[in-house]
FIFI-789143 format. One line per 3 residues: number of its first residue (from 1); their letters; for each residue x, y negated, z of N, C-alpha, C, CB. Coordinates in nm, 2 decimals. Glycine has a CB too. Layout:
N
NUM> a> X/Y/Z/X/Y/Z/X/Y/Z/X/Y/Z; ...
***
This chain:
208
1> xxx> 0.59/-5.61/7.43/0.45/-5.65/7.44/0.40/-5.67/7.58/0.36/-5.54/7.37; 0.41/-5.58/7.68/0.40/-5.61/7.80/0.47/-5.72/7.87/0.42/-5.51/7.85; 0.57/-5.80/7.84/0.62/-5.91/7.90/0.58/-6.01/7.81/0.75/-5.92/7.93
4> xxx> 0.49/-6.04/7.70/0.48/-6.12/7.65/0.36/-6.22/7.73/0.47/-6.08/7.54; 0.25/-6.20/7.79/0.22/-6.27/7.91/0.24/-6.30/7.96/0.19/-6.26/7.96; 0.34/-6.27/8.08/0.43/-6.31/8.14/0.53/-6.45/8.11/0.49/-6.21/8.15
7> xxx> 0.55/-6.43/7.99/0.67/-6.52/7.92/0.55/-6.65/7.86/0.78/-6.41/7.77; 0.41/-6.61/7.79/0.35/-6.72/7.81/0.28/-6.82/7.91/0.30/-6.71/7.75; 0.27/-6.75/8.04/0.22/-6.82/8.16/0.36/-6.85/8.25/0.11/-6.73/8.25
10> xxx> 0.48/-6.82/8.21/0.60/-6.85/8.28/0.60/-6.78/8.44/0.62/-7.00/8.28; 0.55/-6.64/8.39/0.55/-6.57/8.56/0.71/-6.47/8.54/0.37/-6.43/8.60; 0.75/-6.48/8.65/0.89/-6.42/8.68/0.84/-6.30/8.71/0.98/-6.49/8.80
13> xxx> 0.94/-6.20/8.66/0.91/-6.07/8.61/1.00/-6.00/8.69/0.92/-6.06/8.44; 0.98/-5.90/8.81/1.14/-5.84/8.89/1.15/-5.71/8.82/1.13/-5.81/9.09; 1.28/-5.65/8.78/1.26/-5.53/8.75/1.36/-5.46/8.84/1.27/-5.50/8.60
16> xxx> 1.29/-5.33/8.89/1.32/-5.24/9.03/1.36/-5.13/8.98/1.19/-5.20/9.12; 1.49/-5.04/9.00/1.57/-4.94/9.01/1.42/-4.85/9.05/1.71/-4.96/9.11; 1.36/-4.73/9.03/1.31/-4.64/9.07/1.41/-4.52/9.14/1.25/-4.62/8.97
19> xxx> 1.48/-4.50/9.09/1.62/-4.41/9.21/1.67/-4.53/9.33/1.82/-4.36/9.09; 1.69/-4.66/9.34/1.74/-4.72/9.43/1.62/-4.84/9.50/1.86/-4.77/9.35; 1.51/-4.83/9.52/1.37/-4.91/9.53/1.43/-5.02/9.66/1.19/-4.79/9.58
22> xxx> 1.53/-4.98/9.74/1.59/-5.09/9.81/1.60/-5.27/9.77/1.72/-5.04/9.82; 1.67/-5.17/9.65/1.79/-5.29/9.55/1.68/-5.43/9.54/1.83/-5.21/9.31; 1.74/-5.51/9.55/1.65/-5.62/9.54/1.63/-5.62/9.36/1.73/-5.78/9.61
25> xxx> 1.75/-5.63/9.26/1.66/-5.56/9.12/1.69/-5.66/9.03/1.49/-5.53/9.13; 1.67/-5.68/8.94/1.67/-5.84/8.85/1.54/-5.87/8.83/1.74/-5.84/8.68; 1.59/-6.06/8.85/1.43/-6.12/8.83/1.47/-6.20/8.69/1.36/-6.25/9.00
28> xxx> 1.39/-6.16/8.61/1.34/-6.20/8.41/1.29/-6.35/8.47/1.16/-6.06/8.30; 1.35/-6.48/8.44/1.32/-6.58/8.45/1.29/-6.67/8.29/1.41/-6.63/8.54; 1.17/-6.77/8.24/1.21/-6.83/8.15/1.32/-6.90/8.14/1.13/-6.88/8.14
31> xxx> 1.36/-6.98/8.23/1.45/-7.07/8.23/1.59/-7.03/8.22/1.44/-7.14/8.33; 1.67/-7.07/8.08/1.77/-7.05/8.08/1.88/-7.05/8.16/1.78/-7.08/8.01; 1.95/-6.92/8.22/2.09/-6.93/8.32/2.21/-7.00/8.21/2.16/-6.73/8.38
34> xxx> 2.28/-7.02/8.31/2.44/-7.10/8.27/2.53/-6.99/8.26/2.51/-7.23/8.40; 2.45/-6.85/8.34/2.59/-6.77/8.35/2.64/-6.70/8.18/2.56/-6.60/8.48; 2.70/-6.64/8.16/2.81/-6.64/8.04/2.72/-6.51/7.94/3.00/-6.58/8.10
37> xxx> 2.70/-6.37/8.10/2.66/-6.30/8.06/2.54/-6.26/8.16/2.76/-6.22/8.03; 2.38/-6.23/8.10/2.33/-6.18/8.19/2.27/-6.01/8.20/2.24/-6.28/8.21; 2.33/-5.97/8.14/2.28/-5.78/8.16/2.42/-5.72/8.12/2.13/-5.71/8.00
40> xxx> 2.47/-5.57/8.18/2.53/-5.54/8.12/2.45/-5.32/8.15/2.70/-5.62/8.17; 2.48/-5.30/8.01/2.40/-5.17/7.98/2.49/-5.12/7.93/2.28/-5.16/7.90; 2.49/-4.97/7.95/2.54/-4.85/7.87/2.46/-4.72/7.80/2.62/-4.80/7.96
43> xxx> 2.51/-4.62/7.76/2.48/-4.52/7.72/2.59/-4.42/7.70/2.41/-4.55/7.63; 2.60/-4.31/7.78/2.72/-4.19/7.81/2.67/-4.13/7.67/2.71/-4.07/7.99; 2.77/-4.02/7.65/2.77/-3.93/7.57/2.71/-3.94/7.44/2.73/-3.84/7.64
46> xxx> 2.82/-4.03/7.35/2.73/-4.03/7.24/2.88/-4.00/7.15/2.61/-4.18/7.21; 2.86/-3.99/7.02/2.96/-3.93/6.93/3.00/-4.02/6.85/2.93/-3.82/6.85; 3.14/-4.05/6.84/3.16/-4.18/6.74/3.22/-4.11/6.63/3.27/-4.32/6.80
49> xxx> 3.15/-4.14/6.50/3.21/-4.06/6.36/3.28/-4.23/6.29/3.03/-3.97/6.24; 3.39/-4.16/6.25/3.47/-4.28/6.17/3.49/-4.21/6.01/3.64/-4.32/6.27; 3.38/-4.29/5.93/3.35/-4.20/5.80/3.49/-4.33/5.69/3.11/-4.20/5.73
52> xxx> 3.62/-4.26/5.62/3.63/-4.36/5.57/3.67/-4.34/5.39/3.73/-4.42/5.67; 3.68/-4.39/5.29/3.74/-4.34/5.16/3.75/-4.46/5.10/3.66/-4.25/5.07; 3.87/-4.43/5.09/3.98/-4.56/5.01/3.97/-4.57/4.87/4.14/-4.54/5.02
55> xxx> 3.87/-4.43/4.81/3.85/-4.41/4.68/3.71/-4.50/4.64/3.83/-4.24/4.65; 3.69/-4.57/4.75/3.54/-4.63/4.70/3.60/-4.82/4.71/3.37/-4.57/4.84; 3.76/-4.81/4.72/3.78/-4.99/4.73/3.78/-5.01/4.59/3.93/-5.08/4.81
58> xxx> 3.67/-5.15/4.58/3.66/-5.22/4.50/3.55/-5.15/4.36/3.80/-5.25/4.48; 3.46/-5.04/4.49/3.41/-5.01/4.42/3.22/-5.01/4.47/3.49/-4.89/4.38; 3.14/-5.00/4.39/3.00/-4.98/4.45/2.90/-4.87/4.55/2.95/-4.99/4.36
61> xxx> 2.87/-4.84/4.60/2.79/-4.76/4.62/2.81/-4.69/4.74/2.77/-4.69/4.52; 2.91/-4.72/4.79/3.01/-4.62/4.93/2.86/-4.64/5.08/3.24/-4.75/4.99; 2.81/-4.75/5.06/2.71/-4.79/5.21/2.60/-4.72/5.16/2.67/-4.96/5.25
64> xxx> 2.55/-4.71/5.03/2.42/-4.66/5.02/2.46/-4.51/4.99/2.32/-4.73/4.91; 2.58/-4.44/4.96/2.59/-4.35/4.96/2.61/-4.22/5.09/2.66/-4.37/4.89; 2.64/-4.29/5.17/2.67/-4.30/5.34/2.51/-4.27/5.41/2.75/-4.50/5.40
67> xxx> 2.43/-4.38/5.37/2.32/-4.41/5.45/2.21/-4.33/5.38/2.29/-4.56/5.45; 2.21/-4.29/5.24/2.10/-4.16/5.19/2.15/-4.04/5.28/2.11/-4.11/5.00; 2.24/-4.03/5.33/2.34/-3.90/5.34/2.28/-3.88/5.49/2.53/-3.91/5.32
70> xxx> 2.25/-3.97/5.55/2.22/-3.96/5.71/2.08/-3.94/5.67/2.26/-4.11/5.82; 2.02/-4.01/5.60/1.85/-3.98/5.63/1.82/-3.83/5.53/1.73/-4.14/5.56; 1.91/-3.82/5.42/1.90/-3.68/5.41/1.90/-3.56/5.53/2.00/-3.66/5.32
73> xxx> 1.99/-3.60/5.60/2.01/-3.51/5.74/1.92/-3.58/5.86/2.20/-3.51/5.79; 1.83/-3.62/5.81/1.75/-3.70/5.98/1.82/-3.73/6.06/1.67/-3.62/6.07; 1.90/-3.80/6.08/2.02/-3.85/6.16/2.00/-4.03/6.19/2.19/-3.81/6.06
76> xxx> 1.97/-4.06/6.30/1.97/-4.24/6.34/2.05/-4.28/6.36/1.90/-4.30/6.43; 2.11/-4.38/6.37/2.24/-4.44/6.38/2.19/-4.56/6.54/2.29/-4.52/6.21; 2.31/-4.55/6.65/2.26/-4.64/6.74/2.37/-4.77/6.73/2.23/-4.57/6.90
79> xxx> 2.45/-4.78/6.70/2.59/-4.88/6.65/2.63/-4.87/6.61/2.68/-4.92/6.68; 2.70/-5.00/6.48/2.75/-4.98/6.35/2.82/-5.10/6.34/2.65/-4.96/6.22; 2.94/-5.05/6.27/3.03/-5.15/6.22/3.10/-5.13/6.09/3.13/-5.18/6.32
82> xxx> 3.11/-5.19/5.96/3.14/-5.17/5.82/3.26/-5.23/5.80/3.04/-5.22/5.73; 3.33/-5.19/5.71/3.41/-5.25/5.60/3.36/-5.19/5.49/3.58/-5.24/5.61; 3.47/-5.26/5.41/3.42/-5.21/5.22/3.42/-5.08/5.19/3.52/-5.27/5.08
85> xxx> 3.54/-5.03/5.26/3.58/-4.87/5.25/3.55/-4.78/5.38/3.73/-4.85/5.23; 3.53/-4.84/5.49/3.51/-4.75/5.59/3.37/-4.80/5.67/3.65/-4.73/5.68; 3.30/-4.69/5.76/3.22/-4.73/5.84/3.24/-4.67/5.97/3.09/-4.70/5.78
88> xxx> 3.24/-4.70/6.08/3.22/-4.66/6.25/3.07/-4.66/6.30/3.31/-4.78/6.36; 3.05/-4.52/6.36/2.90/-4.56/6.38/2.86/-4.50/6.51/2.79/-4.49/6.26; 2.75/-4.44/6.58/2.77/-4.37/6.74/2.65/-4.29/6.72/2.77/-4.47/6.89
91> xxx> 2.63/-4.17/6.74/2.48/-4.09/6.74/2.45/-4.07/6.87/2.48/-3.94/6.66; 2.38/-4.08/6.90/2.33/-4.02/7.07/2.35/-3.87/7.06/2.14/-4.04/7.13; 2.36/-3.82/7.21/2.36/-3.70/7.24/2.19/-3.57/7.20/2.40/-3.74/7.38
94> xxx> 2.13/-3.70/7.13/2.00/-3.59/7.10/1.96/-3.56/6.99/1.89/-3.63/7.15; 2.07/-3.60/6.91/2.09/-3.63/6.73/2.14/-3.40/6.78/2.30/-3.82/6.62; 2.08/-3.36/6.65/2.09/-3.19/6.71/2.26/-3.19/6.54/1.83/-3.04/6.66
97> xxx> 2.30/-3.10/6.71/2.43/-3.05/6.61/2.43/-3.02/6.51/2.50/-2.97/6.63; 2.38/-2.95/6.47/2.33/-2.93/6.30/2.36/-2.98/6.22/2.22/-2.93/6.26; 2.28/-3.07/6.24/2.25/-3.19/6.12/2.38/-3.31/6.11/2.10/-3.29/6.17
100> xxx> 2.43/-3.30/6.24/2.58/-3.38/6.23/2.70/-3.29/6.15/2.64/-3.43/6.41; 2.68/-3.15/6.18/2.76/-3.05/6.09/2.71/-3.09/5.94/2.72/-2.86/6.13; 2.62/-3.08/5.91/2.55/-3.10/5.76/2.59/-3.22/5.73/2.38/-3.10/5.75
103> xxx> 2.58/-3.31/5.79/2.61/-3.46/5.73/2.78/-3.48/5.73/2.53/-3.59/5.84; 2.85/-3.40/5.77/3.02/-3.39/5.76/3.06/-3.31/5.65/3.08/-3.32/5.90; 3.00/-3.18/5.61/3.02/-3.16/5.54/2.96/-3.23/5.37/3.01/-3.06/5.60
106> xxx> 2.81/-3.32/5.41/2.78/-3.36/5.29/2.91/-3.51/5.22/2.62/-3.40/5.31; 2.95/-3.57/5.35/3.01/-3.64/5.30/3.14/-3.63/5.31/2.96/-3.72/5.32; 3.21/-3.53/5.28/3.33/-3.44/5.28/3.43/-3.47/5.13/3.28/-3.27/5.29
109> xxx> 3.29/-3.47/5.04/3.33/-3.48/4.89/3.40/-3.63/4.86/3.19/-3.46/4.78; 3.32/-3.75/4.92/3.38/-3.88/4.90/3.39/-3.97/5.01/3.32/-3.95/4.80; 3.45/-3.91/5.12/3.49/-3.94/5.25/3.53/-3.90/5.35/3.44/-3.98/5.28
112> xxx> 3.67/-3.91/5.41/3.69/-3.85/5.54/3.62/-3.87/5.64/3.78/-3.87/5.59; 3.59/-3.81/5.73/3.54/-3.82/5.84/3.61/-3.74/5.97/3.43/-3.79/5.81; 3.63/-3.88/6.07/3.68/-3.81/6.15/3.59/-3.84/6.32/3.84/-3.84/6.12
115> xxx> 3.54/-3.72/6.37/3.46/-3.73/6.50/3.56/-3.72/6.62/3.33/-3.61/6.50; 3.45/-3.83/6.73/3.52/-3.84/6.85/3.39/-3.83/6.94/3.61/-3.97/6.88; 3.35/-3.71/7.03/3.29/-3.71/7.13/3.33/-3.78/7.27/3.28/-3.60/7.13
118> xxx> 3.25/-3.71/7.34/3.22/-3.80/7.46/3.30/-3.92/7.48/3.25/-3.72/7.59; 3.18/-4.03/7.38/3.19/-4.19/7.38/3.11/-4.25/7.48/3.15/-4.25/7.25; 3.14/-4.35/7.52/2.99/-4.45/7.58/3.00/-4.59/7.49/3.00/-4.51/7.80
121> xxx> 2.87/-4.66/7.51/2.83/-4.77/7.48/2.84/-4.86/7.57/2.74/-4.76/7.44; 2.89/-4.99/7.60/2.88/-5.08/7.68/2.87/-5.19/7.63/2.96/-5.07/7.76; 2.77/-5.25/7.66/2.67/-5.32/7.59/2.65/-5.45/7.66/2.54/-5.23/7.57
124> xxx> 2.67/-5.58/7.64/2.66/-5.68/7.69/2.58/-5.79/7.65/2.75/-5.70/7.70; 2.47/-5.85/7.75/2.36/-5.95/7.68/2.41/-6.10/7.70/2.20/-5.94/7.74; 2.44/-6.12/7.61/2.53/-6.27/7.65/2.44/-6.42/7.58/2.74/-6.25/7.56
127> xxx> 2.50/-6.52/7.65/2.50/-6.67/7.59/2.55/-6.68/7.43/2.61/-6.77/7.68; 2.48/-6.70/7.33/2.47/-6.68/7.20/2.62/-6.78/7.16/2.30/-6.73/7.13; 2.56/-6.87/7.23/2.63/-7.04/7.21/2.79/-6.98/7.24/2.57/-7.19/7.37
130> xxx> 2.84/-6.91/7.33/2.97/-6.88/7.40/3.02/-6.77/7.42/2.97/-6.92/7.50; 2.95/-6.70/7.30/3.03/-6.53/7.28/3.21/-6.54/7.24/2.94/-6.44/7.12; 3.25/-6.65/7.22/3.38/-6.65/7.22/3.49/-6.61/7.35/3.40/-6.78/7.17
133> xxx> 3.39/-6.70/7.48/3.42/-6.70/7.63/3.42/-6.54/7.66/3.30/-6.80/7.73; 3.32/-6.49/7.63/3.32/-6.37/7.71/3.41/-6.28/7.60/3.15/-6.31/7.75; 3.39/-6.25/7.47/3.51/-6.17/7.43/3.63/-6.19/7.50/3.55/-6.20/7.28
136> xxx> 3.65/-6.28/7.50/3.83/-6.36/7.60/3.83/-6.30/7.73/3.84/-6.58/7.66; 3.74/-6.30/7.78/3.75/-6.27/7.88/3.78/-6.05/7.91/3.61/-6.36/7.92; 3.65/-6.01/7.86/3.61/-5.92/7.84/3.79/-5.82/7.80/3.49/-5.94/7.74
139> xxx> 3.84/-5.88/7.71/3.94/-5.81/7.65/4.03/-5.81/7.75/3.99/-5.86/7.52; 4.10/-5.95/7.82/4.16/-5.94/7.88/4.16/-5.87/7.98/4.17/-6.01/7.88; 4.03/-5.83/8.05/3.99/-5.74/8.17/4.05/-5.61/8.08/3.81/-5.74/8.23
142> xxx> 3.97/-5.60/8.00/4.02/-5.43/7.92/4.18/-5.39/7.92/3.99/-5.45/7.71; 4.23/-5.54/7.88/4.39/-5.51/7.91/4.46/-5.45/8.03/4.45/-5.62/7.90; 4.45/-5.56/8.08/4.47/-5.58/8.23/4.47/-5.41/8.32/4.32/-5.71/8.28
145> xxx> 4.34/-5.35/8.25/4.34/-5.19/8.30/4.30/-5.10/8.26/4.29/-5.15/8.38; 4.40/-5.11/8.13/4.43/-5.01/8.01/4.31/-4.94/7.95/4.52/-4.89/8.07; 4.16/-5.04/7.93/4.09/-4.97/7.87/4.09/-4.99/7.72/3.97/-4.98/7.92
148> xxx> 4.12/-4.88/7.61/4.07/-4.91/7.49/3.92/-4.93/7.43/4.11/-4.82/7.44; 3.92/-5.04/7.33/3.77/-5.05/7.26/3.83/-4.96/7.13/3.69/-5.24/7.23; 3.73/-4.86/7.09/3.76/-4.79/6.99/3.68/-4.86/6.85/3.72/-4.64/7.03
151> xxx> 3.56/-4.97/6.90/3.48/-5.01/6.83/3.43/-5.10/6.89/3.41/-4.94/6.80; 3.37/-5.24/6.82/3.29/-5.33/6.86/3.21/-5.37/6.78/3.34/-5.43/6.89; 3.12/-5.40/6.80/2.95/-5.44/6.74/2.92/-5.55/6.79/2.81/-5.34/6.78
154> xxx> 2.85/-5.67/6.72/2.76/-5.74/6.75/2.64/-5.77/6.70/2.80/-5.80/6.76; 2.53/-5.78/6.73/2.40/-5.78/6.68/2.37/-5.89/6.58/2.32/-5.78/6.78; 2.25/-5.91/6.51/2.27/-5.98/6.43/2.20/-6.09/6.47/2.24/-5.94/6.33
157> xxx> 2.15/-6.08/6.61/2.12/-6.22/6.65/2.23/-6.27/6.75/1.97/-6.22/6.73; 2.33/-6.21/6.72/2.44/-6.26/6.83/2.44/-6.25/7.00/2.46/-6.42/6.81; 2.35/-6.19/7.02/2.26/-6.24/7.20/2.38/-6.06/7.23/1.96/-6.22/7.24
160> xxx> 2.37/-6.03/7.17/2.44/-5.86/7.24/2.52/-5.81/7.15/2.32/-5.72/7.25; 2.62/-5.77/7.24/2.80/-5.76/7.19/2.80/-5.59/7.27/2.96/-5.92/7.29; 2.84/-5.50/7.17/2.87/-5.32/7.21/2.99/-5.34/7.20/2.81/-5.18/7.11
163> xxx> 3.09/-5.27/7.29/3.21/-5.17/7.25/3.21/-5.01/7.30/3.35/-5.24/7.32; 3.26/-4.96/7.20/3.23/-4.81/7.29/3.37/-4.73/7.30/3.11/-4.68/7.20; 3.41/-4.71/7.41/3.47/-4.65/7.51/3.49/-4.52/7.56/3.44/-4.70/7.58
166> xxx> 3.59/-4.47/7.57/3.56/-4.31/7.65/3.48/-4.28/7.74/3.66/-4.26/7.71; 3.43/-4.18/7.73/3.33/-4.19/7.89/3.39/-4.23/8.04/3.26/-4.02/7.92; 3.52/-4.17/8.01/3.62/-4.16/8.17/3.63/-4.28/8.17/3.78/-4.08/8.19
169> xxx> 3.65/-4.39/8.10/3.65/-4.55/8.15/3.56/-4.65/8.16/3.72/-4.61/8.11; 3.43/-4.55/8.12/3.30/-4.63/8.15/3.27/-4.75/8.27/3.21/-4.53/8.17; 3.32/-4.67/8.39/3.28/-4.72/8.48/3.37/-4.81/8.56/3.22/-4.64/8.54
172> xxx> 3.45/-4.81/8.53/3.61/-4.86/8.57/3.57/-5.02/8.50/3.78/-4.76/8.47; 3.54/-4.99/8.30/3.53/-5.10/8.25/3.40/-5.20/8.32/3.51/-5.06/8.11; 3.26/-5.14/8.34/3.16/-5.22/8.39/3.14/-5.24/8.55/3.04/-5.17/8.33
175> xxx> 3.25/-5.18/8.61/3.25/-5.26/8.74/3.35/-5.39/8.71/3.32/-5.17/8.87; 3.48/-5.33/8.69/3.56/-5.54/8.64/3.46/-5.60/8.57/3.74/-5.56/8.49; 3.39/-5.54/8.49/3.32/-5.71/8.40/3.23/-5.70/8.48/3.26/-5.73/8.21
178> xxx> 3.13/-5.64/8.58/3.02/-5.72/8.72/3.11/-5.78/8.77/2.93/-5.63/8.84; 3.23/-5.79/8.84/3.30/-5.85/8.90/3.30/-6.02/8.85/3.41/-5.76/8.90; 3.34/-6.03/8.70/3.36/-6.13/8.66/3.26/-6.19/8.63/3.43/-6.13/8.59
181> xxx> 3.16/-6.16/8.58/3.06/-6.24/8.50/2.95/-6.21/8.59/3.03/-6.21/8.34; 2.92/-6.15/8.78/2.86/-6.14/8.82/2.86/-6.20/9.01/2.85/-6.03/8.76; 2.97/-6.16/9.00/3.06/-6.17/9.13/3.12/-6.32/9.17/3.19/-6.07/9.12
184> xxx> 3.21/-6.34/9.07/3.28/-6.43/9.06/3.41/-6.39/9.15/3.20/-6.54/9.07; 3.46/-6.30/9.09/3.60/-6.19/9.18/3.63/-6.12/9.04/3.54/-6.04/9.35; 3.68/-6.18/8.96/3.75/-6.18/8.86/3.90/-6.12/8.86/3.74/-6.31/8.82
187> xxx> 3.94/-6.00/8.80/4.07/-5.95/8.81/4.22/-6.06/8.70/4.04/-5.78/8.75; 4.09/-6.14/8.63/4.20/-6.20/8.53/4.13/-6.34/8.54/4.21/-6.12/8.36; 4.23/-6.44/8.54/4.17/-6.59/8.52/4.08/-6.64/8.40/4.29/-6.68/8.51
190> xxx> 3.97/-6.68/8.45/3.84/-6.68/8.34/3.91/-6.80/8.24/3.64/-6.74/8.44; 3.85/-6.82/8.14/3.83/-6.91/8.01/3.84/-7.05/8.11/3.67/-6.88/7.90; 3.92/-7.18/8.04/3.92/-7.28/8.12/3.80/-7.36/8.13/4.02/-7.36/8.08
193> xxx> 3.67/-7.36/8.02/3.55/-7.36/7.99/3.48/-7.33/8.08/3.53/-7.32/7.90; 3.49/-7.19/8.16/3.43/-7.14/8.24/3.47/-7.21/8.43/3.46/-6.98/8.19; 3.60/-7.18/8.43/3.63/-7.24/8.54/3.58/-7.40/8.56/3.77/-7.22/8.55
196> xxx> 3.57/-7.45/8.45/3.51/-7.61/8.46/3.40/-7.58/8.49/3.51/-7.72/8.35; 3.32/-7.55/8.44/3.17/-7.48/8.48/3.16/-7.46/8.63/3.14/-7.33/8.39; 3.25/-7.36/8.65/3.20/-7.27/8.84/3.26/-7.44/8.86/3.36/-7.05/8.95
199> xxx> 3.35/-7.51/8.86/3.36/-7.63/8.96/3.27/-7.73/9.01/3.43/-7.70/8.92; 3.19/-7.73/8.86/3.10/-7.84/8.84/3.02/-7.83/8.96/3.01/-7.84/8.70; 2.95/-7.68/8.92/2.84/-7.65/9.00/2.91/-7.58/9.18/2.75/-7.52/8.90
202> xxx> 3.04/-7.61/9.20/3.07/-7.62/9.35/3.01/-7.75/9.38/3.23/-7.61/9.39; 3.09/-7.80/9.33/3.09/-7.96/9.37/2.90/-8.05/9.36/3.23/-8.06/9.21; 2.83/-8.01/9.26/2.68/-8.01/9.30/2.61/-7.91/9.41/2.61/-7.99/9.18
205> xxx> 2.65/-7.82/9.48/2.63/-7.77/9.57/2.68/-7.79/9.70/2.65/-7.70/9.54; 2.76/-7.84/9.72/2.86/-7.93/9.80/2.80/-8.07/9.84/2.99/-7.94/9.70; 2.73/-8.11/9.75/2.67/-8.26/9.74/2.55/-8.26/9.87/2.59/-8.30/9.57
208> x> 2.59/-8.37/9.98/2.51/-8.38/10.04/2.36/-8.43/9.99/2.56/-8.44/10.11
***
């Protein structure tokens, strides 16, 4: 609501680190960038439950049985990814233990479940049009320095792509991808799409 003014008089919006007030900061522009990816966000310490039962293929009720079971236990879900038989999901660290004990044991009877703490989220706001480029990319960096994605998400407007990660390679993972989609000091050769792109715009920069 507060940037919606902004966005109808087309005023450029800076947003300032409060621990780092130096930082020059990101400036919120209408006009669409060319770059691939423009935000990248996380969230430490959150719990990835992998609920799964093979007794429910080919059968009904396994998602809504799953999802009464969480709001029975007041439990929110912050990332999700489904199949027919299994679901992957991430609770924040402020979901109270309790209720994640309660919700393991409720759904014990028609589903395994198996939990993995200290997860992060790394979260990426990308070009809707060319989420293919940055998966390619993205993975290959992941390779390249042995990070696992235990999970991936993408939103349903396509603009934001999650994978969540151990905490210990949180930061390993979102410095290589600033490097690439920020820097342009790329540990792995970008998409050929992309490199035509950085040329174009040498060579119009270049132009007397």
């Amino acid at each position: 609501i507060a940037m919606q003014p902004a966005m109808k008089k087309n005023v450029p919006v800076r947003v300032k680190n409060s621990y780092n007030p130096e930082a020059e900061g990101t400036v919120i522009l209408k006009d669409k960038t060319d770059r691939l990816v423009t935000a990248i966000t996380c969230k430490r310490g959150v719990t990835l439950l992998d609920i799964v039962s093979t007794r429910m293929l080919g059968a009904y009720g396994f998602l809504s049985t799953v999802f009464a079971t969480f709001e029975k236990n007041q439990l929110s879900v912050d990332v999700l990814a489904s199949s027919e038989v299994s679901v992957s999901l991430t609770l924040d660290r402020k979901q109270p233990q309790a209720n994640i004990d309660r919700l393991i044991k409720d759904l014990s009877d028609s589903a395994d479940v198996n939990v993995k703490k200290n997860r992060s989220i790394l979260t990426l706001i990308a070009d809707v049009e060319r989420s293919s480029e940055v998966l390619a990319t993205v993975f290959r960096v992941f390779s390249s320095k042995g990070i696992k994605v235990e999970m991936l998400s993408q939103g349903a407007s396509k603009v934001n792509i999650s994978f969540i990660l151990k905490d210990e390679q949180l930061e390993d993972a979102i410095l290589n991808l600033h490097s690439c989609f920020f820097e342009d000091q790329c540990i792995v050769d970008l998409e050929p799409e992309v490199e035509e792109k950085k040329a174009k715009d040498e060579v119009i920069t270049q132009a007397p």
